[in-house]
C-alpha positions, -999 to +999 in steps of 0.1 A: +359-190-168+370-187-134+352-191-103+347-149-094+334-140-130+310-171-127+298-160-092+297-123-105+281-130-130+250-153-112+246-123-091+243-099-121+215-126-134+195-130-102+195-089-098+183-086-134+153-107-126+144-090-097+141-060-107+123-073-140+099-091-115+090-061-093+089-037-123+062-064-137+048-071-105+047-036-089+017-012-098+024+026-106+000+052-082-035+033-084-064+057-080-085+056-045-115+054-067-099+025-092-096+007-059-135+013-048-149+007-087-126-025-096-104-032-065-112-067-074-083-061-100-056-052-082-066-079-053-029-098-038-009-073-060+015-046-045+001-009-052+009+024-045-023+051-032-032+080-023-055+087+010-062+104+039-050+087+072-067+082+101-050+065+129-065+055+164-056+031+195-071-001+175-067+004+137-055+024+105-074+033+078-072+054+047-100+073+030-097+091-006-107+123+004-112+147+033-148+147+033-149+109+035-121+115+063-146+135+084-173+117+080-155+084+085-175+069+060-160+033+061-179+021+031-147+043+011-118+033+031-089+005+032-079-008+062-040-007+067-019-029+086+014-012+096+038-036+109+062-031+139+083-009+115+059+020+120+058+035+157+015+039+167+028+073+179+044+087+148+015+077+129-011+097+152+006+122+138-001+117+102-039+114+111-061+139+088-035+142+066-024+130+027-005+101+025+011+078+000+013+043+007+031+013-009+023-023+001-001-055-008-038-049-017-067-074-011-103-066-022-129-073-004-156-089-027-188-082-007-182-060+017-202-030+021-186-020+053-147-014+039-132-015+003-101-036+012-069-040+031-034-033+027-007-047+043+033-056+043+034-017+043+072-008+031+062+029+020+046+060+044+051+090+029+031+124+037+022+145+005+011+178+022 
């Protein structure tokens, strides 16, 4: 075999397996309320959810409904680290509103003040 098909097909290989690995690794849409019942086991795996947003000068944090959204009841919400990717400003105006978001879950065990955390955030998406 010549050099070019051998290096073609490594590449094909190494492609194969990573989309195998995030197609086993990666989560479909977990459920807000999955994530408050059994969080613990989805904890260090990447997810996708649904939640409200709410944005401020110090943090980000999702709730699974409206109500909890209002009431910032922080015994139902994730904390959500954005990284520099996502401007503080474009957020703010995502706040109160639907959003899906894709990145790494960790559950926090005993917490009764938050559910969990999610960060490496590569997915903001508004559903309304």
């Amino acid at each position: 075999m010549d050099k070019y098909v051998t290096q073609q097909l490594k590449m094909l290989f190494v492609a194969i397996g990573l989309v195998f690995s995030q197609s086993v690794e990666a989560e479909p849409l977990v459920s807000f309320y999955k994530l408050i019942s059994i969080g613990y086991q989805y904890n260090q795996r990447e997810i996708v959810t649904v939640g409200v947003l709410f944005v401020d000068y110090r943090s980000s944090v999702i709730y699974p409904n409206r109500e909890s959204y209002e009431l910032k009841n922080n015994a139902d919400a994730i904390i959500v680290a954005f990284g520099s990717q996502f401007e503080r400003a474009e957020l703010k105006k995502l706040n109160g509103k639907f959003v899906k978001v894709y990145g790494i879950y960790e559950h926090f065990n005993h917490s009764k003040k938050m559910v969990g955390h999610m960060h490496h955030i590569s997915l903001l998406e508004p559903i309304e």
